[in-house]
ChimeraX commands (.cxc) that place a marker at each C-alpha (Angstrom):
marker #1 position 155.83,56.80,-123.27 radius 0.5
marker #1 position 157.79,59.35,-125.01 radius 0.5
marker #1 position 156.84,60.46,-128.65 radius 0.5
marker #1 position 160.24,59.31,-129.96 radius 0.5
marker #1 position 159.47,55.93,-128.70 radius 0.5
marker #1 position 156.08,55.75,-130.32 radius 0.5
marker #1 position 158.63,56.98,-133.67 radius 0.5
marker #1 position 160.83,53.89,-133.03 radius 0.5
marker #1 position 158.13,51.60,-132.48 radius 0.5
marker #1 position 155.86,52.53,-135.71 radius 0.5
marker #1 position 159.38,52.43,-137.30 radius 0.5
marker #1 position 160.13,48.91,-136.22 radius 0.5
marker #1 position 156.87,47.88,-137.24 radius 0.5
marker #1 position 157.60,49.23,-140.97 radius 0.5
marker #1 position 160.75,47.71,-141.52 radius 0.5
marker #1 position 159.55,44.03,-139.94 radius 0.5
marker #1 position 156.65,44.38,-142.18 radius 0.5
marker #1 position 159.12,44.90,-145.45 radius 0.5
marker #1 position 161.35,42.55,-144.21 radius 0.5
marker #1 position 158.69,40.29,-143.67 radius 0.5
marker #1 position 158.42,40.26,-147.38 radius 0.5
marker #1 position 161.52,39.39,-148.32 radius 0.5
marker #1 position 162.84,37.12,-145.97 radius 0.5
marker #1 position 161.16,37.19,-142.53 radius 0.5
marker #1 position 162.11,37.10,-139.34 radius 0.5
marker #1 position 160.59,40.68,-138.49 radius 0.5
marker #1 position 159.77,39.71,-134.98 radius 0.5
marker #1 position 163.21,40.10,-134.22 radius 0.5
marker #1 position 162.55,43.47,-134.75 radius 0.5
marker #1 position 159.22,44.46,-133.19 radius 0.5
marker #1 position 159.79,42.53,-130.15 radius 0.5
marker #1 position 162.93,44.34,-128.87 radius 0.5
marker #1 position 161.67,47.51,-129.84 radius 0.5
marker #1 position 158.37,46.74,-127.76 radius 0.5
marker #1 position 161.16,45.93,-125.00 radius 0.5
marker #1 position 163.37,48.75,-125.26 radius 0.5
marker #1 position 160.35,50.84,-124.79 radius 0.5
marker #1 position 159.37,49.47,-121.49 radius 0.5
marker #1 position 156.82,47.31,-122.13 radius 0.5
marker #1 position 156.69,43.90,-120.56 radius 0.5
marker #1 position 158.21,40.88,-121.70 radius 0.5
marker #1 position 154.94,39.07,-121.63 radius 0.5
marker #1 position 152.72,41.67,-123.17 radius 0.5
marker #1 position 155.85,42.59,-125.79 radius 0.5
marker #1 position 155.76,39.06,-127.37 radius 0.5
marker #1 position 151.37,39.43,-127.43 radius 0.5
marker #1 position 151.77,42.75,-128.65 radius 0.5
marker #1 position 153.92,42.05,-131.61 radius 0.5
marker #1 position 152.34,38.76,-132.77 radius 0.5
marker #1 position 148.96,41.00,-132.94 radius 0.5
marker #1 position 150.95,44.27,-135.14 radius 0.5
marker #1 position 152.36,41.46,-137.56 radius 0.5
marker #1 position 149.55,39.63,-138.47 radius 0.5
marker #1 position 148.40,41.56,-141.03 radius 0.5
marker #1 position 151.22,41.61,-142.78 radius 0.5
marker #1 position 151.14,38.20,-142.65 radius 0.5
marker #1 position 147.65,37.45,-144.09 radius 0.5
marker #1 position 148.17,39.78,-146.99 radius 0.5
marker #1 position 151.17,37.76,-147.72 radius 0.5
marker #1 position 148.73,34.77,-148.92 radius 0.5
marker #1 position 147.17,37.17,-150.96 radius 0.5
marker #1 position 150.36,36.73,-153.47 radius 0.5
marker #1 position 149.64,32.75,-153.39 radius 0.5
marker #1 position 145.93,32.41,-153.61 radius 0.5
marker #1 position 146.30,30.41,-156.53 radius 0.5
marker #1 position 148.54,27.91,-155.48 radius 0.5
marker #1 position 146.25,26.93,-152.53 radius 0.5
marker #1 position 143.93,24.84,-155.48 radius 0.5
marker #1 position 144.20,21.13,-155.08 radius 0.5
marker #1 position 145.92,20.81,-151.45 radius 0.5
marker #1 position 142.44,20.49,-149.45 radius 0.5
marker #1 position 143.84,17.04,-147.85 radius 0.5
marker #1 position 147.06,18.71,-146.90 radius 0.5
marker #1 position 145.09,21.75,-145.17 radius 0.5
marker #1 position 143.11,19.39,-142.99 radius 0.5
marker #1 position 146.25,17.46,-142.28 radius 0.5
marker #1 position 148.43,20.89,-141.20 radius 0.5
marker #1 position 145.46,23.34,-140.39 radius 0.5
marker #1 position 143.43,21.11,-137.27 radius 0.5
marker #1 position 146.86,20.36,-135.39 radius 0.5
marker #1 position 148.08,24.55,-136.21 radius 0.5
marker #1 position 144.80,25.72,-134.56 radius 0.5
marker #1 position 144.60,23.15,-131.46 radius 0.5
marker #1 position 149.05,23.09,-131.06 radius 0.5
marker #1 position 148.85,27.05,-131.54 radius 0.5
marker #1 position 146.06,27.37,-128.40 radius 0.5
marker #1 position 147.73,25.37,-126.43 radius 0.5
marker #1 position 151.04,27.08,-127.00 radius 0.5
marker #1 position 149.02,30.58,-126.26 radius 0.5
marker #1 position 147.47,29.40,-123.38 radius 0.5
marker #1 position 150.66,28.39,-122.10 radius 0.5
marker #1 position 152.11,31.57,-122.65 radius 0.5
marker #1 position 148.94,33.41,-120.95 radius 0.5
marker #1 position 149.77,31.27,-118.13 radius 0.5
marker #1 position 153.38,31.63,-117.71 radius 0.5
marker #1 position 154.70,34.23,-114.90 radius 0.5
marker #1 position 156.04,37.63,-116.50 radius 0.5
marker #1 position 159.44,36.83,-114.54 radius 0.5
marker #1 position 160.08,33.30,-116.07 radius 0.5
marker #1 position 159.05,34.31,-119.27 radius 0.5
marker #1 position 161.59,37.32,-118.94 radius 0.5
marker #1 position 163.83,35.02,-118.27 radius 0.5
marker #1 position 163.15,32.50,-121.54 radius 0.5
marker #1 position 163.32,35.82,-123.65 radius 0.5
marker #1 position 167.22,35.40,-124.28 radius 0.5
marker #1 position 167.11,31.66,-125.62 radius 0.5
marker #1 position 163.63,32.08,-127.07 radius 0.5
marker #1 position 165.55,34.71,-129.20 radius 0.5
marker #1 position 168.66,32.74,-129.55 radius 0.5
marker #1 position 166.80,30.05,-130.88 radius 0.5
marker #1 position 164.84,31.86,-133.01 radius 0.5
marker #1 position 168.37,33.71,-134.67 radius 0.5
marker #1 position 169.46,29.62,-134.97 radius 0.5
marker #1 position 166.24,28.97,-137.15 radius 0.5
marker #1 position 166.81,32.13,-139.23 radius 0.5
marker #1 position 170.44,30.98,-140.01 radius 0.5
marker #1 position 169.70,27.54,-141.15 radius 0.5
marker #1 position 167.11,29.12,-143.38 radius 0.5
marker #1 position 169.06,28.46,-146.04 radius 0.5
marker #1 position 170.49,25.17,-145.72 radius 0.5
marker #1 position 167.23,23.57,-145.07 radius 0.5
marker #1 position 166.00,25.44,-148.02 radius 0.5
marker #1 position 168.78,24.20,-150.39 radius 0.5
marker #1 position 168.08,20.42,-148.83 radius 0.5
marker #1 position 163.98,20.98,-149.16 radius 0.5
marker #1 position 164.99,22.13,-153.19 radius 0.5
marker #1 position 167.30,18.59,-153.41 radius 0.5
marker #1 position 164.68,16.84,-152.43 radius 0.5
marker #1 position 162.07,18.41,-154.52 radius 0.5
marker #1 position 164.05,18.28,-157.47 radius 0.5
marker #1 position 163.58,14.16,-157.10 radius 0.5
marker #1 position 160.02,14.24,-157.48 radius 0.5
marker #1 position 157.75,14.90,-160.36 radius 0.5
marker #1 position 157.22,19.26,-160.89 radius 0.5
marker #1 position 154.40,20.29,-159.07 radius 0.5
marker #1 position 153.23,17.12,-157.97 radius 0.5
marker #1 position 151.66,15.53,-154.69 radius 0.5
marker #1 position 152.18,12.14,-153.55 radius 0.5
marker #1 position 148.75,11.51,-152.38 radius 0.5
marker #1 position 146.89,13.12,-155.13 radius 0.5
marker #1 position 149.27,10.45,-157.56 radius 0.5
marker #1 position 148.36,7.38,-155.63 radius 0.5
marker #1 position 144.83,8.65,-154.06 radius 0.5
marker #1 position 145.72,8.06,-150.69 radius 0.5
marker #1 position 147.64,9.09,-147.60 radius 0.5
marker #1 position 151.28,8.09,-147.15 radius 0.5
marker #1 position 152.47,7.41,-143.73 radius 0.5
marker #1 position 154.82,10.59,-143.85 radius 0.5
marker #1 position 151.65,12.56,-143.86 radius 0.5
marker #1 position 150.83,11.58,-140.19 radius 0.5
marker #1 position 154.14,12.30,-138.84 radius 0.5
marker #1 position 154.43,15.50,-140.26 radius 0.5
marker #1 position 150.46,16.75,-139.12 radius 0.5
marker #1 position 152.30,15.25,-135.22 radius 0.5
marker #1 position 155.30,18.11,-136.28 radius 0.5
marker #1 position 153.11,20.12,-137.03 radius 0.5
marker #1 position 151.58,20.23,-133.75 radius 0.5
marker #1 position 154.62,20.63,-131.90 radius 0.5
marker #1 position 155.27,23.69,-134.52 radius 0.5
marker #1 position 151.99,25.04,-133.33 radius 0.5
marker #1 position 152.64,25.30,-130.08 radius 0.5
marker #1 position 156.15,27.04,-130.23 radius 0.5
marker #1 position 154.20,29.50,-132.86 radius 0.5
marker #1 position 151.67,29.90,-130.08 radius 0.5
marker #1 position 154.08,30.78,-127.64 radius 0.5
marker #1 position 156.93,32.73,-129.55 radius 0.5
marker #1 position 156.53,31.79,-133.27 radius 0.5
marker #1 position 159.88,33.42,-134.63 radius 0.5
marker #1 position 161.23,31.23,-136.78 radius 0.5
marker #1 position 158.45,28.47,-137.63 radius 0.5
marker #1 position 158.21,29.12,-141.31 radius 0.5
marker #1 position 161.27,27.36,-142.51 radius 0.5
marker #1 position 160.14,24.51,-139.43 radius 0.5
marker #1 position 157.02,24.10,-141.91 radius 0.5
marker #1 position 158.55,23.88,-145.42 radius 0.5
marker #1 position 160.93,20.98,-144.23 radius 0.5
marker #1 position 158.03,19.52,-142.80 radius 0.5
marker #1 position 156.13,20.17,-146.58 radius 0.5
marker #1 position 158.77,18.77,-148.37 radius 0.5
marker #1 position 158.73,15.30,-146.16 radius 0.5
marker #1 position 155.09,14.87,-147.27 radius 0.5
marker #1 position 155.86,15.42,-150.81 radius 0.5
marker #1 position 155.25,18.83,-152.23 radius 0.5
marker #1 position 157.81,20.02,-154.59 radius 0.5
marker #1 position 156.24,23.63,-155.68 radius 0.5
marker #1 position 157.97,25.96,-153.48 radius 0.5
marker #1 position 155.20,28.58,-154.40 radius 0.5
marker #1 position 152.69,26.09,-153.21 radius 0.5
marker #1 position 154.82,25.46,-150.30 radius 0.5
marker #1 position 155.04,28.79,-149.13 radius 0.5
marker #1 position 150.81,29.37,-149.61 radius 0.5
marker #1 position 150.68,26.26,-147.22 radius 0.5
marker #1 position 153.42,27.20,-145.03 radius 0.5
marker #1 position 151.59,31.19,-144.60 radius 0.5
marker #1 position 148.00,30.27,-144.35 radius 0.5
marker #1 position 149.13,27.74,-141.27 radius 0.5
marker #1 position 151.15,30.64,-140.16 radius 0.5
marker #1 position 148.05,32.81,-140.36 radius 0.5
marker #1 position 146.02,29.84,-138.35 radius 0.5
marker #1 position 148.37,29.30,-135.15 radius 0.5
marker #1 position 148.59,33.07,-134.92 radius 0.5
marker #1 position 144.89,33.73,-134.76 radius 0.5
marker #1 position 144.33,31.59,-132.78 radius 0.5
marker #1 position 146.57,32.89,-130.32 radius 0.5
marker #1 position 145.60,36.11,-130.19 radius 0.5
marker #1 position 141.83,35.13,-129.41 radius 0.5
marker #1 position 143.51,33.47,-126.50 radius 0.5
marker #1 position 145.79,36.65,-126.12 radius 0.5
marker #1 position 142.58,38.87,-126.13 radius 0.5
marker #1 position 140.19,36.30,-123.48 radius 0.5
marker #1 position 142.94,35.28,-121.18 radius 0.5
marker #1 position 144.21,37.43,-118.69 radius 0.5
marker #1 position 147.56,36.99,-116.85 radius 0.5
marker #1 position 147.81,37.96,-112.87 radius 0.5
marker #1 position 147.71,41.17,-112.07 radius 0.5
marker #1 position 150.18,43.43,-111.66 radius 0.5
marker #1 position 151.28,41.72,-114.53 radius 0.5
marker #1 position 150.27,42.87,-118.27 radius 0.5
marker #1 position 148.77,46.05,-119.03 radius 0.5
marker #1 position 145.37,47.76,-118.97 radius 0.5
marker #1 position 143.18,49.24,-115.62 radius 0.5
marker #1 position 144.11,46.16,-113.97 radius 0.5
marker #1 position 147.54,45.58,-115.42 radius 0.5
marker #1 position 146.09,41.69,-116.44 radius 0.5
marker #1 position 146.00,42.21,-119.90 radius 0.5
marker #1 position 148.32,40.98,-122.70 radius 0.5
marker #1 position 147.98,43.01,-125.34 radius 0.5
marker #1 position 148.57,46.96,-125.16 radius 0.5
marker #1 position 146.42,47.66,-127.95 radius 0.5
marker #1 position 147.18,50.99,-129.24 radius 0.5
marker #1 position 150.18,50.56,-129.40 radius 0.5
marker #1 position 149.59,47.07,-131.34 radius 0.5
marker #1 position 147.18,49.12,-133.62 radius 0.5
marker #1 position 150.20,52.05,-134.51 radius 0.5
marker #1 position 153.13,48.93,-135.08 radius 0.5
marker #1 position 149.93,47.29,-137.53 radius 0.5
marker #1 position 149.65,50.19,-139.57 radius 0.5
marker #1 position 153.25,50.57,-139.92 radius 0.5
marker #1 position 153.76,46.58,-140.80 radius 0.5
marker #1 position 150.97,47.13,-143.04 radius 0.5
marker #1 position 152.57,50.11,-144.82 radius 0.5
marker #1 position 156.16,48.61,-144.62 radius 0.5
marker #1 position 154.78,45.13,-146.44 radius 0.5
marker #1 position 153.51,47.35,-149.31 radius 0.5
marker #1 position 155.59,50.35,-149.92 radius 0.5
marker #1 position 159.21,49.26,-148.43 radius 0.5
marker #1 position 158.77,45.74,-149.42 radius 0.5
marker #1 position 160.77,47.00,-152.55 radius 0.5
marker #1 position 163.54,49.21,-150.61 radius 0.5
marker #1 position 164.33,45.81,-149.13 radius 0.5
marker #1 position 164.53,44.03,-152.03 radius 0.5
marker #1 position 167.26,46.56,-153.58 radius 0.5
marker #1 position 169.42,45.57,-150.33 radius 0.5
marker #1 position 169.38,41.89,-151.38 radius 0.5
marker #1 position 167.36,39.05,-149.32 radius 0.5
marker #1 position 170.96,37.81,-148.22 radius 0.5
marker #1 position 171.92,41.33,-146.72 radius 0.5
marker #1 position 168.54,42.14,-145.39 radius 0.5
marker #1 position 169.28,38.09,-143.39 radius 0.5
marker #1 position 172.78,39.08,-142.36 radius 0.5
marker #1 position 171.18,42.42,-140.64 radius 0.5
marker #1 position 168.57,39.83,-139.33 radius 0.5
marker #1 position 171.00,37.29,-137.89 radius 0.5
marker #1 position 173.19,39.97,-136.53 radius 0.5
marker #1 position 170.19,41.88,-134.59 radius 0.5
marker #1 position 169.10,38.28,-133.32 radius 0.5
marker #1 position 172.79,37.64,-131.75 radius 0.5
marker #1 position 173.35,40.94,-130.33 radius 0.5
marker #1 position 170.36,40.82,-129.03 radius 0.5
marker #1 position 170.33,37.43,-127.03 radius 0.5
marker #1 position 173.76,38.89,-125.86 radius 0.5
marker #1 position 172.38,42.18,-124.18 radius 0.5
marker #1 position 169.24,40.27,-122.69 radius 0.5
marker #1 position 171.32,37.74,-121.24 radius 0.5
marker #1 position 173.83,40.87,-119.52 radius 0.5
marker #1 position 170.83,42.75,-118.96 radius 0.5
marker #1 position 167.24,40.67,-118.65 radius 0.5
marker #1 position 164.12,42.17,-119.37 radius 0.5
marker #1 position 162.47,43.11,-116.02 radius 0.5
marker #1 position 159.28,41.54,-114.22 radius 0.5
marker #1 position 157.91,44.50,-113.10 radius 0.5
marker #1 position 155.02,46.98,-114.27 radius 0.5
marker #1 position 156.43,50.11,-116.16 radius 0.5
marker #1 position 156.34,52.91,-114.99 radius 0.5
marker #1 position 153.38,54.66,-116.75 radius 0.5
marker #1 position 151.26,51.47,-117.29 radius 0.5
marker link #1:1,2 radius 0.2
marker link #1:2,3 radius 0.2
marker link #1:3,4 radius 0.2
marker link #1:4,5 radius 0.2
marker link #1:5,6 radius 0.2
marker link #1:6,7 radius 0.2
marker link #1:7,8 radius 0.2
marker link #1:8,9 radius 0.2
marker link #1:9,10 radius 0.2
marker link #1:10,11 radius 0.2
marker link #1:11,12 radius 0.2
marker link #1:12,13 radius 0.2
marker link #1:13,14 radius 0.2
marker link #1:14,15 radius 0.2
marker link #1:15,16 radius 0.2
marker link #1:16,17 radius 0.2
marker link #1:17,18 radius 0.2
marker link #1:18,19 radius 0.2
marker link #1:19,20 radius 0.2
marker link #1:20,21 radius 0.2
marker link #1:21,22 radius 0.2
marker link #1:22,23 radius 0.2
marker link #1:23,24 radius 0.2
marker link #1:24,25 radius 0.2
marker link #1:25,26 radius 0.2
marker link #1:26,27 radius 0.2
marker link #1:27,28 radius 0.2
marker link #1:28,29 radius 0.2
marker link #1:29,30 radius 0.2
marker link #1:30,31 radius 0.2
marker link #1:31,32 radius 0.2
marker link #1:32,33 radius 0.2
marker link #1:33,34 radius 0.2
marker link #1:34,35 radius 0.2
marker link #1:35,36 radius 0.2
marker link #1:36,37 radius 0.2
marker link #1:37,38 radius 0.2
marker link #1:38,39 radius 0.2
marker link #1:39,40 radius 0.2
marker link #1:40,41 radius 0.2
marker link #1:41,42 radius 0.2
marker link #1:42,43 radius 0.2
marker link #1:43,44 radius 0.2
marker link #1:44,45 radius 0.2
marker link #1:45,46 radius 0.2
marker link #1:46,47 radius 0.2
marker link #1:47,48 radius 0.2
marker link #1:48,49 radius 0.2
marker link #1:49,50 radius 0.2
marker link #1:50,51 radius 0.2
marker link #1:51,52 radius 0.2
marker link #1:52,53 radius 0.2
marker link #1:53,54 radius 0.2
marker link #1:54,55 radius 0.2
marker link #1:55,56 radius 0.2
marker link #1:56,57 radius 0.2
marker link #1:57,58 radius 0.2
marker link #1:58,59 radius 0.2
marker link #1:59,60 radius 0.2
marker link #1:60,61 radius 0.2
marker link #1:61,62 radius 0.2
marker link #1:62,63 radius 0.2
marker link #1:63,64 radius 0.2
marker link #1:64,65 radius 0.2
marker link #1:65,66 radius 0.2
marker link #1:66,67 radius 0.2
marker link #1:67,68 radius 0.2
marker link #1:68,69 radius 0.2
marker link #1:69,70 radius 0.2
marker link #1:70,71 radius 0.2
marker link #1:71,72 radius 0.2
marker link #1:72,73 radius 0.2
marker link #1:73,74 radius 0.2
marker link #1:74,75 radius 0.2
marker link #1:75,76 radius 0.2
marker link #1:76,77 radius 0.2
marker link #1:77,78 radius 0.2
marker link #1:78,79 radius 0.2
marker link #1:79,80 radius 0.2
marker link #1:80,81 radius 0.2
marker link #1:81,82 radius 0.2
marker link #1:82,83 radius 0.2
marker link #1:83,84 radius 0.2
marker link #1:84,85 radius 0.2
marker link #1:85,86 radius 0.2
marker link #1:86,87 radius 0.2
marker link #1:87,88 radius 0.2
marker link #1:88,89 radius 0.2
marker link #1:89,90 radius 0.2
marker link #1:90,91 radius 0.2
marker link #1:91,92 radius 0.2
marker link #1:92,93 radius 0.2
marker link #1:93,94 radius 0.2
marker link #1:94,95 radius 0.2
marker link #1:95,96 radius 0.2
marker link #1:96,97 radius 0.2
marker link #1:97,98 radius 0.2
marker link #1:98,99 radius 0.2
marker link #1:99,100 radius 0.2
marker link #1:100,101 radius 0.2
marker link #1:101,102 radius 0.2
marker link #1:102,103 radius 0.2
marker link #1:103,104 radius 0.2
marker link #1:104,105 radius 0.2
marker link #1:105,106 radius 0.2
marker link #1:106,107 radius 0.2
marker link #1:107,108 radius 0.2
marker link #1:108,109 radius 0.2
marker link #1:109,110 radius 0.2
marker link #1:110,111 radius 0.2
marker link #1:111,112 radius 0.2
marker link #1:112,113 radius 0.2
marker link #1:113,114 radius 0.2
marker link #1:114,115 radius 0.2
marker link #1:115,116 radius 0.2
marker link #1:116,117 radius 0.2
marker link #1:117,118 radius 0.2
marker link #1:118,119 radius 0.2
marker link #1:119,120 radius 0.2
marker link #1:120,121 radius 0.2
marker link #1:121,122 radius 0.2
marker link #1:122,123 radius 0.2
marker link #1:123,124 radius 0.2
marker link #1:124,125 radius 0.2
marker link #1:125,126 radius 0.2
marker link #1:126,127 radius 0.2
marker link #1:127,128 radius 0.2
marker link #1:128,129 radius 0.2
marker link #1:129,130 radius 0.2
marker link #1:130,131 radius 0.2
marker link #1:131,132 radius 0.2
marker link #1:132,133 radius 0.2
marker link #1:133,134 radius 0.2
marker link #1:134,135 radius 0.2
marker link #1:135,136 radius 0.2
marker link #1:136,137 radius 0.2
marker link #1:137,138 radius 0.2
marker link #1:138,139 radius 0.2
marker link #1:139,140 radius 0.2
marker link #1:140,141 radius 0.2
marker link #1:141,142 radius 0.2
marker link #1:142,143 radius 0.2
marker link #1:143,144 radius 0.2
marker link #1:144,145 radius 0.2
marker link #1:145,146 radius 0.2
marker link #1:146,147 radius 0.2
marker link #1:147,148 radius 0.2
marker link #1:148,149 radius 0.2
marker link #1:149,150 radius 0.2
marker link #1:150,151 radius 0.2
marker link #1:151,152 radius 0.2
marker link #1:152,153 radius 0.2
marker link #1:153,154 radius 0.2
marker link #1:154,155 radius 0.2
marker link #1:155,156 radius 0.2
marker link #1:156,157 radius 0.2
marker link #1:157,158 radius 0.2
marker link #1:158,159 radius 0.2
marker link #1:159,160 radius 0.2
marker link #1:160,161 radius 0.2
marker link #1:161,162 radius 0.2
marker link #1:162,163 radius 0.2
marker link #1:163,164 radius 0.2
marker link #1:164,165 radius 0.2
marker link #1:165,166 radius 0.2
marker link #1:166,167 radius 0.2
marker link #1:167,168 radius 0.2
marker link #1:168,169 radius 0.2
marker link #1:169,170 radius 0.2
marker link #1:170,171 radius 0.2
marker link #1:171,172 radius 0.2
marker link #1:172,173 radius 0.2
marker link #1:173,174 radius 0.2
marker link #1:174,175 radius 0.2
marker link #1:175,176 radius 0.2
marker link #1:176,177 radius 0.2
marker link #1:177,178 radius 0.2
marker link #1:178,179 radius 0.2
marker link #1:179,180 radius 0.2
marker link #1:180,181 radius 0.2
marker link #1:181,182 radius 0.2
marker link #1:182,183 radius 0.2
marker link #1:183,184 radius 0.2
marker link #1:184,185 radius 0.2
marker link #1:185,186 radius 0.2
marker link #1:186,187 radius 0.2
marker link #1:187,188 radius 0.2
marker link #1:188,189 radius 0.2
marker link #1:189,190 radius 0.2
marker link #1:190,191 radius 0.2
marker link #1:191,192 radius 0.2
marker link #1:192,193 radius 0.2
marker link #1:193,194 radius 0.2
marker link #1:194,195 radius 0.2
marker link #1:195,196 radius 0.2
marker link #1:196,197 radius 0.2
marker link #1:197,198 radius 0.2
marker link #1:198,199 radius 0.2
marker link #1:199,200 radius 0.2
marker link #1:200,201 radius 0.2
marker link #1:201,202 radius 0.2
marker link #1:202,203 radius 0.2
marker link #1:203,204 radius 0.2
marker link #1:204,205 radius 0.2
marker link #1:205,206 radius 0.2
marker link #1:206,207 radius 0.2
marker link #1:207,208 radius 0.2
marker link #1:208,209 radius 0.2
marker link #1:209,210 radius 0.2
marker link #1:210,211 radius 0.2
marker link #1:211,212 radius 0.2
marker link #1:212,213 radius 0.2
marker link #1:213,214 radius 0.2
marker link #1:214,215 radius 0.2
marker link #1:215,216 radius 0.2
marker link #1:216,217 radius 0.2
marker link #1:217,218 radius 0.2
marker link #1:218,219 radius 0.2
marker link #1:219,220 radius 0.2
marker link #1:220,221 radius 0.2
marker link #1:221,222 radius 0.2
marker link #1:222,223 radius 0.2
marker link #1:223,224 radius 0.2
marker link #1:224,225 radius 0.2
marker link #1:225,226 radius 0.2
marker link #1:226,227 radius 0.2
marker link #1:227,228 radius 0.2
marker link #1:228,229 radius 0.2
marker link #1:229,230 radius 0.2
marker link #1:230,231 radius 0.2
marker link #1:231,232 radius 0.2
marker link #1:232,233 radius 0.2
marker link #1:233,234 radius 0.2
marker link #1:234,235 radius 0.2
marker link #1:235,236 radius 0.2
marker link #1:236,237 radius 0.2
marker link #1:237,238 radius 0.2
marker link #1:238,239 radius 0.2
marker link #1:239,240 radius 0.2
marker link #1:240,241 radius 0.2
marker link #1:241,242 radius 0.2
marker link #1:242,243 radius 0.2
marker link #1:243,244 radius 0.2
marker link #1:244,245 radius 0.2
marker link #1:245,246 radius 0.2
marker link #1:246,247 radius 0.2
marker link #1:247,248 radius 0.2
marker link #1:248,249 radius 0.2
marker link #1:249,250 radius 0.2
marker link #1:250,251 radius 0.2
marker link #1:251,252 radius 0.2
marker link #1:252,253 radius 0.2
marker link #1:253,254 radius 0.2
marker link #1:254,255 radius 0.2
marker link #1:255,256 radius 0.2
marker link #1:256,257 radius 0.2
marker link #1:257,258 radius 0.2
marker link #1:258,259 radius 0.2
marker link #1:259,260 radius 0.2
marker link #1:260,261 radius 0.2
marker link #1:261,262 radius 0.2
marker link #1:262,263 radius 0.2
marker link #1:263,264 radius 0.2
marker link #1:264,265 radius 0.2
marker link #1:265,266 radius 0.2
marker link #1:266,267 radius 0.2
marker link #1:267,268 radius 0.2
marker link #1:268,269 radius 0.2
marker link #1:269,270 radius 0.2
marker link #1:270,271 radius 0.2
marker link #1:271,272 radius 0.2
marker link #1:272,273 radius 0.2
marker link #1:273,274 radius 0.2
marker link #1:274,275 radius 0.2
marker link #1:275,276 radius 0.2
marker link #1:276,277 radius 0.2
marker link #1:277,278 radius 0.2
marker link #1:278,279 radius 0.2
marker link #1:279,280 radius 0.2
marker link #1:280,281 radius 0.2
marker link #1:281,282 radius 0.2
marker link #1:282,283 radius 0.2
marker link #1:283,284 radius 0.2
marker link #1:284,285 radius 0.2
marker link #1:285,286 radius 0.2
view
């Protein structure tokens, strides 16, 4: 790999990680870049979960406070995040490098479709919290669990697994699935919403790092492995750096332009993937 490649891809890494930030979606960043640069399909989408997740963790950092008081909730989202998002990795681990290549342009598409109704679901989850008491939880009002709770920790689940197999797009999945069980503090939302996020992803990378695909098929002496991990460690430094010091660059552009640029990227993208799929075969140089 050339050095103007490694450029791009450290690049990629900082902008997802300031976008990230702001208004998410950065894996529709980092995971084309990881394409464009050769790398597998397969070991692209394993690659880029593991350079984001950083970012990601020092994200609850912002909301540590507003995780006081929500133990029920985290047993409720947290047990089906880390079971749905192993079973989603371990999916993934086990899909062929060809048919995932293949699910690349929907998974993407799908993703983009998620990231544009962002904001409706967001206006609907403020409606709806605007009905209920400020700041308050059903079940800690009437001391016990409402029904709702159940089918949202079975959504959850579902959530998980998608997260464990492609994950763009599951936040806003999650804060419609908060709202149905009754919180109303978007602040305590979003500390729910990350640390789950934080939960189905590390999970998946320990499957990411102990399962290994066929070979001839991922990376490493034996081409079995799913994560290329220098270059996972270079994109984590730069969506570490990119979180802290262009966080602020991104916020000048306006969350609403830095989404456009998102939702644009996502379309364009599923339309050159679906002229021209990602291949199935070892790089060259791997």
């Amino acid at each position: 790999m050339g050095f103007h490649k490694y450029l791009l891809l450290l690049g990629a890494a900082f902008i997802a990680g300031a976008v990230n930030a702001v208004a998410g979606g950065g894996t529709l960043l980092t995971f084309p870049a990881l394409l464009f640069c050769g790398e597998l399909a397969n070991v692209a989408n394993a690659t880029s979960t593991v350079a984001l997740w950083p970012g990601i963790c020092s994200s609850l950092f912002g909301y540590r406070k507003e995780l006081t008081n929500v133990g029920p909730a985290l047993w409720f989202l947290g047990v089906p995040s880390l079971i749905g998002g192993g079973l989603g990795a371990l999916l993934f681990a086990h899909t062929n490098n060809a048919l995932f290549s293949h699910l690349v342009p929907y998974l993407i598409f799908m993703a983009t479709l998620l990231f544009m109704a962002q904001n409706p679901l967001s206006n609907w989850i403020k409606r709806q919290s605007e009905r209920r008491q400020q700041g308050a939880l059903v079940a800690k009002e009437k001391r016990d669990i409402p029904l709702s709770w159940y089918g949202v920790s079975f959504f959850q689940f579902f959530i998980a697994i998608y997260g464990g197999y492609f994950g763009a797009g599951i936040g806003i999945l999650m804060l419609a699935g908060l709202s149905l069980m009754g919180f109303t503090n978007i602040h305590q939302m979003n500390a729910l919403k990350n640390i789950n996020a934080i939960l189905i992803n590390f999970v998946a990378i320990l499957v990411f790092i102990v399962e290994r695909t066929s070979p001839g098929q991922g990376v490493g002496p034996h081409h079995d492995r799913l994560i290329h991990w220098p270059i996972a460690l270079l994109m984590m430094s730069g969506s570490i750096a990119g979180g802290y010091l262009g966080a602020d660059t991104a916020r000048r552009m306006g969350q609403q332009n830095v989404r456009r640029l998102i939702i644009v990227i996502g379309l364009l993208l599923t339309l050159w993937l679906l002229i021209h799929p990602p291949g199935g075969n070892v790089p060259a140089g791997h």
